[in-house]
N, C-alpha and C positions, 0 to 999 in steps of 0.2 A: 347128294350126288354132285360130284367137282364137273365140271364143262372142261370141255377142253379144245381151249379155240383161241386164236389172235385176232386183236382187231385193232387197224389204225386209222383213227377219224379222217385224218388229214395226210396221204402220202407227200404232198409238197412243205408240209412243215418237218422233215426226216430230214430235209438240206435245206440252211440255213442260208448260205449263200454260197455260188458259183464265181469264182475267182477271171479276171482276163484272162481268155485266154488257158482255159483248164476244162478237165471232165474231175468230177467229185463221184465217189459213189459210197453207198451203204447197204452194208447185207442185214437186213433187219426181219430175218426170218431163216431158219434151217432145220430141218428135219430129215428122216432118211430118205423123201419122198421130192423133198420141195427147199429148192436155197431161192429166197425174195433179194433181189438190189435193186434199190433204186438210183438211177445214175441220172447229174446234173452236168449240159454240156453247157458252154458258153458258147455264142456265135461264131461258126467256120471251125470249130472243132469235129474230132472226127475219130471214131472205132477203124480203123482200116479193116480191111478183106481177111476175116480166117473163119475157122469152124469152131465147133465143138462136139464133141464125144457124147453128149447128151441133146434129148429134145427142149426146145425153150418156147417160153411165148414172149414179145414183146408189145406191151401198150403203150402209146404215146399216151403223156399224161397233160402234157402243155407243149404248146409249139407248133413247130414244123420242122420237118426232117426228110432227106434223102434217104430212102431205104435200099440199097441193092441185096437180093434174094436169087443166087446163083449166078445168071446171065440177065436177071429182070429189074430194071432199075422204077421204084416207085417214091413218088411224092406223096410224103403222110403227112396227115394233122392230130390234132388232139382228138383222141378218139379212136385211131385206130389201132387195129391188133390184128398181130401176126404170130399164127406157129409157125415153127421150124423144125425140122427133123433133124437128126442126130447128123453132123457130115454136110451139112450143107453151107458152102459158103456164103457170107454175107456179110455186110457193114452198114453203117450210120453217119451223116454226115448233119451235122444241125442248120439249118437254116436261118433260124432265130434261136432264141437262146430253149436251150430243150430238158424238159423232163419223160423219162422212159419207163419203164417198170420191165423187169426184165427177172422170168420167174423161169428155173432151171430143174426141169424136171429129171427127178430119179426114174430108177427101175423099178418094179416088181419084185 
C-alpha cells in the first residue's frame, strides 16, 4: 500500500537566505485542495493591502510581524496563526526579519 503524504522536516531550511531589502518565496506544495508558500521577508519589508479569491491560513514561522486583518491591526510572533476568508483585506509588514507559511486553500 503507497501512503500519500508530504512531509518537510524543516520549513526554514525551503529559504536559504533572504536578500536586503526583499521578500523570497517558495510554493513547495500544490494540490487541487491545498497551494503551501513559504515566504521570507527581510526587515521593514512588506505584502501591502489586497485580498484574495480564496480562504488562507497564515503561521508565523520566525519573527515578528504587523498583521492588518480588514480594519484590525495585530502584532504577531512566532507562533501565531491566522484564517482568513475569501475577500477579506489584509497585509504584512515585518518587523524583524520574518518567516510565514501561507497555505491557500481550494474548494470543494
Amino acid at each position: 500500500m503507497e501512503l500519500d503524504y508530504a512531509l518537510i522536516e524543516n520549513l526554514e531550511d525551503l529559504i536559504e537566505s533572504i536578500q536586503p531589502d526583499s521578500i523570497v518565496s517558495r510554493t513547495f506544495y500544490k494540490d487541487e485542495r491545498l497551494k503551501a508558500i513559504l515566504f521570507g521577508f527581510d526587515t521593514g519589508q512588506e505584502l501591502s493591502e489586497h485580498t484574495s479569491s480564496q480562504a488562507a491560513i497564515i503561521q508565523i514561522v520566525k519573527g515578528e510581524a504587523t498583521v492588518t486583518l480588514g480594519e484590525d491591526r495585530h502584532e504577531l510572533q512566532t507562533g501565531a496563526w491566522v484564517y482568513m476568508p475569501p475577500r477579506l483585506k489584509h497585509s504584512v509588514y515585518a518587523k524583524t526579519p520574518l518567516t510565514i507559511l501561507l497555505m491557500m486553500l481550494g474548494s470543494d
